[in-house]
C-alpha positions as CSV (number, residue, x, y, z in Angstrom):
1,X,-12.7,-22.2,2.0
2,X,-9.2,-20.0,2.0
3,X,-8.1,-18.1,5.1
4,X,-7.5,-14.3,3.9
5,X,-3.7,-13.5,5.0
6,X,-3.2,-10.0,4.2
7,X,-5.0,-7.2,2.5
8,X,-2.8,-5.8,0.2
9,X,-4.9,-3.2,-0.8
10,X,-8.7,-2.7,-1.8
11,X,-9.3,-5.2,-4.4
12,X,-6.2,-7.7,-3.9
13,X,-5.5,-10.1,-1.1
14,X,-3.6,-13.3,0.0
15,X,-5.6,-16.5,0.9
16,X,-4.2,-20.0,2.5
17,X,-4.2,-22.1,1.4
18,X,-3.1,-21.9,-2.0
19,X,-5.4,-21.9,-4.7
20,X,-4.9,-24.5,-7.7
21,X,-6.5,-23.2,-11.6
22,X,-5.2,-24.3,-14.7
23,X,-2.1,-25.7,-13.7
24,X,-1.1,-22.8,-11.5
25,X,-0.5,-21.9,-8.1
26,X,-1.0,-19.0,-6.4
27,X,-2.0,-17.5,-3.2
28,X,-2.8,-14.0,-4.7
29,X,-6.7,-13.1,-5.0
30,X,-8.2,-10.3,-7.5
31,X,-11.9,-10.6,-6.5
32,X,-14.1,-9.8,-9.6
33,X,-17.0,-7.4,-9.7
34,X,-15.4,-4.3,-8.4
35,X,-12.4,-2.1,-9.4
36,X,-11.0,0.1,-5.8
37,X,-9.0,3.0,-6.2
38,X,-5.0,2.6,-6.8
39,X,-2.5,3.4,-4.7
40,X,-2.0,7.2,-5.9
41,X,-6.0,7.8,-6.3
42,X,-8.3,9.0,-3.9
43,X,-10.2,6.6,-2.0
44,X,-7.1,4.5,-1.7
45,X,-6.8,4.3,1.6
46,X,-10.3,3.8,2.4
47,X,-10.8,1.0,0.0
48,X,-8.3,-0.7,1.8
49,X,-9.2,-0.4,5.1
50,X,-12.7,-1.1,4.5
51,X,-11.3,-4.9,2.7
52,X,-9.0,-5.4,5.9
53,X,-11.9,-4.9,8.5
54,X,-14.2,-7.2,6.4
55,X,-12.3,-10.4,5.6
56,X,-8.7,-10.0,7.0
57,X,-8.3,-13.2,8.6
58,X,-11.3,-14.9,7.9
59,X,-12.7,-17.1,5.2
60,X,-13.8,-16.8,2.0
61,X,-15.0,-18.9,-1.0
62,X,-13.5,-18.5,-4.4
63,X,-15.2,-19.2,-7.3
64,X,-15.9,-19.3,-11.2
65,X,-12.3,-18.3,-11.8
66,X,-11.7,-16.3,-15.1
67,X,-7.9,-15.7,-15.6
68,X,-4.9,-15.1,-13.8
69,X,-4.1,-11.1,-14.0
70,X,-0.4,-10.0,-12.9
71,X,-0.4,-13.2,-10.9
72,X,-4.0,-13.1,-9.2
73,X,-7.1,-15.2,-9.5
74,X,-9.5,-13.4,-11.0
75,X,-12.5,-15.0,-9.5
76,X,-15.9,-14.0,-7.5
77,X,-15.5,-14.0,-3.8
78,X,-17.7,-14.6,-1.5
79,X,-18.2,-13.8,2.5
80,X,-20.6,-14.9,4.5
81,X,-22.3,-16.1,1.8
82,X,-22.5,-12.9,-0.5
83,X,-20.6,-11.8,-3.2
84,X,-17.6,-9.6,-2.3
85,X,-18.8,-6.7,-4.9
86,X,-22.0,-6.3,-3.0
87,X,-20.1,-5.1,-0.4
88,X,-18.7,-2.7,-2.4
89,X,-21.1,-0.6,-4.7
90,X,-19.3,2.5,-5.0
91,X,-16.7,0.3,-7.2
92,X,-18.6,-1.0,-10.1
């Protein structure tokens, strides 16, 4: 289980603690499954905000990691026991 730190925006966050894959490090999460809005698109905002009020500071599972992407763990997330993408449908 990894603590979510901070939302950085709607589909990126931090975890502790770190996460260990292939001989990296990291503590930057890119959950897999749905692709939020940019920071110049619409929906931006909301994407975000909707991330931070569902996991910010609470746990999450990380699992079947698939690459490392600008730094991030591409991996499924899961909440409460349900995939993080389920959460959001308007983003697949």
């Amino acid at each position: 289980m990894f603590k979510v730190q901070n939302v950085i925006d709607g589909d990126t966050f931090t975890v502790s603690p770190r996460w260990e894959w292939e001989n990296e490090t990291g503590d930057t999460v890119r959950p897999n499954g749905y692709d939020a809005p940019e920071k110049d698109e619409a929906g931006y905002e909301a994407a975000t905000n909707k991330l931070k009020d569902l996991i910010q500071g609470k746990e999450v599972e990380l699992r079947n990691a698939i690459k490392l992407t600008y730094g991030r763990l591409l991996c499924d997330v899961y909440f409460n026991g349900k995939n993080l993408k389920d959460y959001f449908p308007e983003y697949q």
